[in-house]
C-alpha positions as CSV (number, residue, x, y, z in Angstrom):
1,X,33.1,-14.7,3.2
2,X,29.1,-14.5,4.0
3,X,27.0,-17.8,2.6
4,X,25.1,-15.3,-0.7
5,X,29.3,-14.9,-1.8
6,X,30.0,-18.2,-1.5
7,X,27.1,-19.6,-3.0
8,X,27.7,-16.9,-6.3
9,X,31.2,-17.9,-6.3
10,X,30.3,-21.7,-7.2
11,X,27.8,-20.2,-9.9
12,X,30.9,-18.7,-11.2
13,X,33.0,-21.7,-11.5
14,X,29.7,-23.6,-12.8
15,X,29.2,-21.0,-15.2
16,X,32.6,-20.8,-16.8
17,X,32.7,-24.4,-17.4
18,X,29.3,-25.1,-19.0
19,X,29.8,-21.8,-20.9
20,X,33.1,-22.5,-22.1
21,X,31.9,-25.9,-23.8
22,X,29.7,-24.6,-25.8
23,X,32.0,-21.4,-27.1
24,X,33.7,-22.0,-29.9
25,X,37.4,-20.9,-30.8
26,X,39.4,-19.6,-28.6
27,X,38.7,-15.7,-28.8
28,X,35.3,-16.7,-28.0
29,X,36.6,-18.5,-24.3
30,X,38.6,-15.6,-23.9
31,X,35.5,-13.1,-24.1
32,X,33.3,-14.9,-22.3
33,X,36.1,-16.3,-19.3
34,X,36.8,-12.5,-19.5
35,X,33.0,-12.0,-18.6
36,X,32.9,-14.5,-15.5
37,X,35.7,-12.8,-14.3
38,X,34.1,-9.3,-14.3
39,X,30.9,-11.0,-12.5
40,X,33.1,-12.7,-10.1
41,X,35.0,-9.3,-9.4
42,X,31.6,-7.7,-9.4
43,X,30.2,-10.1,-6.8
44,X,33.4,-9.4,-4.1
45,X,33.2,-5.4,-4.3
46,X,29.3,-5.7,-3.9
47,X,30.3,-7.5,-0.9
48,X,32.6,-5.2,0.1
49,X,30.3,-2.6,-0.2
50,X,31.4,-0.5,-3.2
51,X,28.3,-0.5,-4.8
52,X,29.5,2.1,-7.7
53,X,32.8,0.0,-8.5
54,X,31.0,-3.5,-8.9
55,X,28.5,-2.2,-11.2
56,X,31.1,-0.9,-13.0
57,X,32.3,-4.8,-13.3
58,X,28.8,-6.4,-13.8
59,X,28.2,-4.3,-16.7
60,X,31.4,-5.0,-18.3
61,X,30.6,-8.5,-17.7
62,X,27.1,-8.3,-19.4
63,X,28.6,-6.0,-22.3
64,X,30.7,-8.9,-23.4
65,X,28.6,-11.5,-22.5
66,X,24.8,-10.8,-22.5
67,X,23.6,-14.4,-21.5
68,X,24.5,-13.7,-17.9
69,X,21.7,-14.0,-15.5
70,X,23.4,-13.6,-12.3
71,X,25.0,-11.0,-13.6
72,X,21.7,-8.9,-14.2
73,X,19.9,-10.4,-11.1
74,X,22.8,-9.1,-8.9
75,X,22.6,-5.6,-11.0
76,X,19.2,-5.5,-9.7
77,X,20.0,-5.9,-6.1
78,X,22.1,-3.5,-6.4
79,X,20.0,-1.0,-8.1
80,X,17.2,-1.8,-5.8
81,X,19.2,-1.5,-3.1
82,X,20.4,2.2,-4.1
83,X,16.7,2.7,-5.0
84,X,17.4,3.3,-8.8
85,X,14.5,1.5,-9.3
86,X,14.2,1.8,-12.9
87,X,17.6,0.2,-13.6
88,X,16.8,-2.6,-11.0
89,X,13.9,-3.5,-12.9
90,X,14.9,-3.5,-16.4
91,X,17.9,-5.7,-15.1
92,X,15.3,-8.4,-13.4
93,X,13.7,-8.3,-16.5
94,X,16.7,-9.6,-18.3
95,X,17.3,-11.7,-16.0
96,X,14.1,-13.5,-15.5
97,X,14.1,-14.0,-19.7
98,X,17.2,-15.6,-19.1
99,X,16.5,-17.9,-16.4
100,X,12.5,-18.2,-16.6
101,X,12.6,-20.6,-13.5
102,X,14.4,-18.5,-10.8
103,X,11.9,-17.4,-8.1
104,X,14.2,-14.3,-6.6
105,X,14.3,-12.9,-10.1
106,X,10.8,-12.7,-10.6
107,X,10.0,-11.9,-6.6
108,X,12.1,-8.9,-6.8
109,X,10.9,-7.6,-10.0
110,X,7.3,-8.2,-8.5
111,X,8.9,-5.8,-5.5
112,X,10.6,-3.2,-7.5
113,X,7.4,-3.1,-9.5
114,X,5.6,-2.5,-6.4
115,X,7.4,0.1,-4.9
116,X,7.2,1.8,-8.6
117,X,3.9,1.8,-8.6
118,X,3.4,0.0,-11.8
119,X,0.9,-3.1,-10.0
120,X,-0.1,-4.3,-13.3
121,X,3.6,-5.7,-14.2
122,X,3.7,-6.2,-10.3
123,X,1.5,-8.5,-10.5
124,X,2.3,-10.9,-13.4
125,X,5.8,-11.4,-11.9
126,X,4.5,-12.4,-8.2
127,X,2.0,-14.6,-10.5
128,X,5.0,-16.3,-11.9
129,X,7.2,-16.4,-8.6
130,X,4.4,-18.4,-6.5
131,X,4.1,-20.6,-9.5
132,X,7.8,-21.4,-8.4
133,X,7.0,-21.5,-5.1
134,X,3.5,-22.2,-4.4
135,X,4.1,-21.9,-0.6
136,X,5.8,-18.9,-0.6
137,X,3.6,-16.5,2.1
138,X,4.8,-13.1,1.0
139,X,4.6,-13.7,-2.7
140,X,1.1,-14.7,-2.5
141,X,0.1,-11.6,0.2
142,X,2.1,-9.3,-2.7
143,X,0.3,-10.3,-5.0
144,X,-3.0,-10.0,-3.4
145,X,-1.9,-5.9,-2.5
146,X,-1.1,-5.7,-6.1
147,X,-4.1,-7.1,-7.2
148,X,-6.4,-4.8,-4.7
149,X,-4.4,-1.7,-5.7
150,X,-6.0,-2.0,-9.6
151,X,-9.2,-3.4,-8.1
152,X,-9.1,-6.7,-9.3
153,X,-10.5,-7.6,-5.8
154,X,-11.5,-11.3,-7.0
155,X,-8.1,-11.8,-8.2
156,X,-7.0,-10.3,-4.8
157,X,-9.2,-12.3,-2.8
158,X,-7.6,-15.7,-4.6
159,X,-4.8,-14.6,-3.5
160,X,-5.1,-13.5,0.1
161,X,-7.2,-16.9,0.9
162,X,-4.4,-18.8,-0.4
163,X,-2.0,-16.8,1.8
164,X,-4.1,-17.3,4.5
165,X,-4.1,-21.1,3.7
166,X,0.1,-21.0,4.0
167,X,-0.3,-19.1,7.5
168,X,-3.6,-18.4,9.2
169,X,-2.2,-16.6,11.6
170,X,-0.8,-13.6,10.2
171,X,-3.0,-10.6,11.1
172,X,-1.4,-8.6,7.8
173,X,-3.7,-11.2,5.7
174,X,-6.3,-11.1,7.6
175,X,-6.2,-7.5,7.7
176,X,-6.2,-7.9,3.7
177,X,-9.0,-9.9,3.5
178,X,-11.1,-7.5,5.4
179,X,-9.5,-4.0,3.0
180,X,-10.8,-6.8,-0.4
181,X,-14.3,-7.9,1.5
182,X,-15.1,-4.1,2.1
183,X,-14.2,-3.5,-0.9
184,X,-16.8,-5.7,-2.1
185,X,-19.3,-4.3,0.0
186,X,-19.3,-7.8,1.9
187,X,-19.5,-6.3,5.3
188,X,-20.1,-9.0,7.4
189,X,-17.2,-11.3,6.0
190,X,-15.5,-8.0,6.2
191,X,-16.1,-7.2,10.2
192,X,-15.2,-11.2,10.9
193,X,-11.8,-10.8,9.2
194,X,-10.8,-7.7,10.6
195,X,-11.7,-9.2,14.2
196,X,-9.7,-12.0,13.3
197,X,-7.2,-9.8,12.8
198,X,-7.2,-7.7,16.1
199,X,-6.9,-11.7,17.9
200,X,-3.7,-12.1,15.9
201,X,-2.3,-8.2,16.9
202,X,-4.6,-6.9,19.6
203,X,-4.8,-2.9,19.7
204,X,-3.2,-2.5,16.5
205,X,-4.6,1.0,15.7
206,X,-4.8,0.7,12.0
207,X,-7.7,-2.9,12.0
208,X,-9.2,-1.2,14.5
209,X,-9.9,2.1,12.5
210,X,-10.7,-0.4,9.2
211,X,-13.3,-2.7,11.8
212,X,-14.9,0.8,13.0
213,X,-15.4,1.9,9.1
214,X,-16.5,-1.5,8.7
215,X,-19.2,-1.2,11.7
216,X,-20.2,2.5,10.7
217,X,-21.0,0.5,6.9
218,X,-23.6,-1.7,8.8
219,X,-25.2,1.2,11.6
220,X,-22.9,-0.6,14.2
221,X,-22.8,2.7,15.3
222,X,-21.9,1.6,19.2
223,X,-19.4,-0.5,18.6
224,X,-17.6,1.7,16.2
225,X,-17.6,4.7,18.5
226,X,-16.0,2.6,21.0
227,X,-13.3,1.7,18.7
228,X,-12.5,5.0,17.4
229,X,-12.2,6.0,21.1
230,X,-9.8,3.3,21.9
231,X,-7.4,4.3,18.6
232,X,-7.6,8.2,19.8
233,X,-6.4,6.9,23.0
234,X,-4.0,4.9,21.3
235,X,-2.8,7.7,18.9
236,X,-3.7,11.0,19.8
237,X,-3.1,12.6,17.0
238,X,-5.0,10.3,14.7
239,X,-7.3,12.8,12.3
240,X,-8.5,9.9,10.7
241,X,-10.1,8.6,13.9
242,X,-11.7,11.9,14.6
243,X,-12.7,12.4,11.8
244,X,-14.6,8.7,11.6
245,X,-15.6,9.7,15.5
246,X,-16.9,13.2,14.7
247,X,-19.4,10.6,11.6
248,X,-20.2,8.2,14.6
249,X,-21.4,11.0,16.6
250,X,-23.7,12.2,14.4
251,X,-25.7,9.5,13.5
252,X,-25.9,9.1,17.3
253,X,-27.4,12.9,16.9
254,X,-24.4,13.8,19.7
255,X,-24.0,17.0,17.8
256,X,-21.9,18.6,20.5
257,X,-19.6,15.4,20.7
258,X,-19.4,15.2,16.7
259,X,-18.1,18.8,16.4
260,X,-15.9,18.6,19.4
261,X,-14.4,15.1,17.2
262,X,-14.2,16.9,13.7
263,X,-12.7,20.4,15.2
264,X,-9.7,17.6,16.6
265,X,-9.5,16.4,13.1
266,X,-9.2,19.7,11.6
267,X,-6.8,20.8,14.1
268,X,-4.4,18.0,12.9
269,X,-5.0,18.2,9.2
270,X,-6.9,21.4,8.1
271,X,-7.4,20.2,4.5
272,X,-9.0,17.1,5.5
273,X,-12.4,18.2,3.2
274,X,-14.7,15.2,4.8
275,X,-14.0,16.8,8.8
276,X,-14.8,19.9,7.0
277,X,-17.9,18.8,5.5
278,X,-19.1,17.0,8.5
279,X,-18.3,19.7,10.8
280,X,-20.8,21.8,8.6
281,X,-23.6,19.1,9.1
282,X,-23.3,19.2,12.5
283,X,-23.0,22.6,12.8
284,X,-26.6,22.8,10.0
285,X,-28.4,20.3,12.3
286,X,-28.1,22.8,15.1
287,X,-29.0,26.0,13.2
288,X,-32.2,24.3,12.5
289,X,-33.2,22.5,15.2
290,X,-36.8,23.8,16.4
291,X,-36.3,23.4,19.9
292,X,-33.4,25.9,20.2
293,X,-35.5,29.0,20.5
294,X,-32.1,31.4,20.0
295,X,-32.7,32.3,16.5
296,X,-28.9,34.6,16.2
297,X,-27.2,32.0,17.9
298,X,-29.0,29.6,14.7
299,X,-28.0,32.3,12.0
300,X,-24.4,32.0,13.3
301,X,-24.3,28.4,13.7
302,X,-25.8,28.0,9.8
303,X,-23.1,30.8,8.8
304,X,-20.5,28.6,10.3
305,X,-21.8,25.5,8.6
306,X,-21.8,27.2,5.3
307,X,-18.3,28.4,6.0
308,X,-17.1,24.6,6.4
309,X,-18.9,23.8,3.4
310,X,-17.2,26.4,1.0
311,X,-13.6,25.2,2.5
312,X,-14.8,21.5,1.7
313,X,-15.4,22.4,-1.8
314,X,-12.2,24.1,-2.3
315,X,-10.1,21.1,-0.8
316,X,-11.7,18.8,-2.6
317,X,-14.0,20.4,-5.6
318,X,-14.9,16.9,-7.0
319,X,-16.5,15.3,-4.0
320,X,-19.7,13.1,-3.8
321,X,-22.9,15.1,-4.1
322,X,-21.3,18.0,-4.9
323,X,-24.5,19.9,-6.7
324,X,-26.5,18.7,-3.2
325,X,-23.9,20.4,-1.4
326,X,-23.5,23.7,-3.4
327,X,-27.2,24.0,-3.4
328,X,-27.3,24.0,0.6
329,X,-25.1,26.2,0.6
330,X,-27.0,28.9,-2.1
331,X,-30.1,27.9,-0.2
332,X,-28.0,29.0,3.5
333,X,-26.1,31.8,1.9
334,X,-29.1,34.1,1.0
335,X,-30.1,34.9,4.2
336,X,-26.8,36.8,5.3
337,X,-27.5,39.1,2.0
């Protein structure tokens, strides 16, 4: 018998005496012995595995007796667990009402409301589970996800620093405190977090791409190619990378090099609408530079930009500076009528 079995079992017995003393008459003890009993069956075939049969019991269990809150906390494991994540939810609901003070109840519901989606109601329930447990790491870096995913970043912030109080060392926070600080537009704090977080998990593709953005936000333009280049040869087939590479490049004015990086980006995700767009800058910068005397080879090079721009557009038709962009691209189109 595993220790989560053994430890529901002595719930059950606890449960049927203190709610026995306090039924009256002895229909009443029936109904509600009648209702342990379900739970306890409930508990051994969720052990067992049959997921569909101990449902069957837990419900019957809460049906005559509605007070139950291991009874609907263990209905949401299971439903969680078989991703019915509706049912899990409304069950952890139920259960934290009736037992306000259980910090699984309310963690779970925090995580069932995360996976759903719905960070708003995510995030009052890991607000009340570290409450419970102030000193709990991954209620507190929940929390802070939740909070950053409506943009509460101050809220988000309180909450990854006090993570990062219960564990300095865990590159996922620092990782977070870098996404909120650039989010903030706090650059600096953001680049020192995200380095913080490449000492914790050195070469970790992802910080790295997040310290290049970060770099690219404050014209480290150096730096951040020489990231990007070390994710590409990390993950080949990173577009995002390119894509960020193909940016680098051309405020370096490596035009070749920056449509070399977008083409790779397109290659991997043809509806990425920023390689597309930035292919067509680099491609414009060359069709009008005045020292490149091979005015066909220009036309073609502007017609190809233009061409990158329309596909942009039609990926993505609500983009920043959209009217600047349409008007280029009226401006460019006139001269192949």
């Amino acid at each position: 018998m595993s220790y989560s079995m053994r430890i529901n079992l002595i719930i059950c017995i606890c449960l049927t005496g203190v709610i026995l003393s306090f039924s009256a008459g002895c229909e009443e003890q029936q109904q509600v012995q009648q209702a342990v009993d379900f739970y306890i069956d409930g508990v051994m075939l969720k052990e067992l595995g049959e997921n569909e049969m101990a449902v069957e019991k837990l419900n019957s269990a809460v049906q005559l007796n509605e007070r139950l809150p291991s009874a609907h906390s263990l209905l949401g494991d299971i439903y969680q667990e078989t991703k019915d994540y509706e049912r899990s939810a409304a069950s952890y609901e139920k259960a934290t009402e009736l037992a306000p003070r259980s910090f699984k109840n309310h963690f779970n519901l925090g995580r069932v409301y995360q996976i759903m989606k719905r960070f708003a109601f995510a995030v009052k329930a890991y607000n009340r589970a570290c409450e419970l447990k102030p000193d709990h790491l991954d209620a507190h870096i929940n929390a802070a996800k939740c909070y950053y995913e409506i943009r509460d970043y101050n809220n988000a912030l309180v909450a990854a620093v006090r993570a990062e109080q219960i564990d300095p060392n865990v590159s996922e926070i620092q990782k977070m405190l870098g996404d909120i600080y650039d989010s903030q537009k706090n650059y600096d704090q953001a680049i020192r977090s995200y380095k913080r977080a490449l000492e914790i998990d050195s070469n970790n593709p992802e910080i790295m791409t997040s310290l290049a953005i970060a770099c690219l936000n404050t014209n480290r333009n150096e730096p951040a190619k020489e990231l990007l280049t070390s994710v590409i040869q990390i993950q080949p087939d990173n577009g995002t990378a390119y894509q960020y590479l193909g940016y680098c490049y051309l405020r370096l004015d490596e035009l070749e090099e920056a449509i070399e990086s977008y083409s790779r980006a397109i290659e991997i995700n043809d509806n990425d609408w920023e390689a597309h767009r930035g292919i067509g800058v680099a491609y414009m910068m060359r069709g009008i530079d005045k020292t490149n005397e091979d005015e066909q080879l220009k036309t073609k090079l502007r017609s190809k930009a233009v061409w990158h721009w329309r596909l942009s557009l039609n990926i993505k038709p609500d983009q920043p500076q959209r009217e600047r962009l349409l008007k280029f691209i009226e401006m460019y189109s006139k001269e192949n009528k």
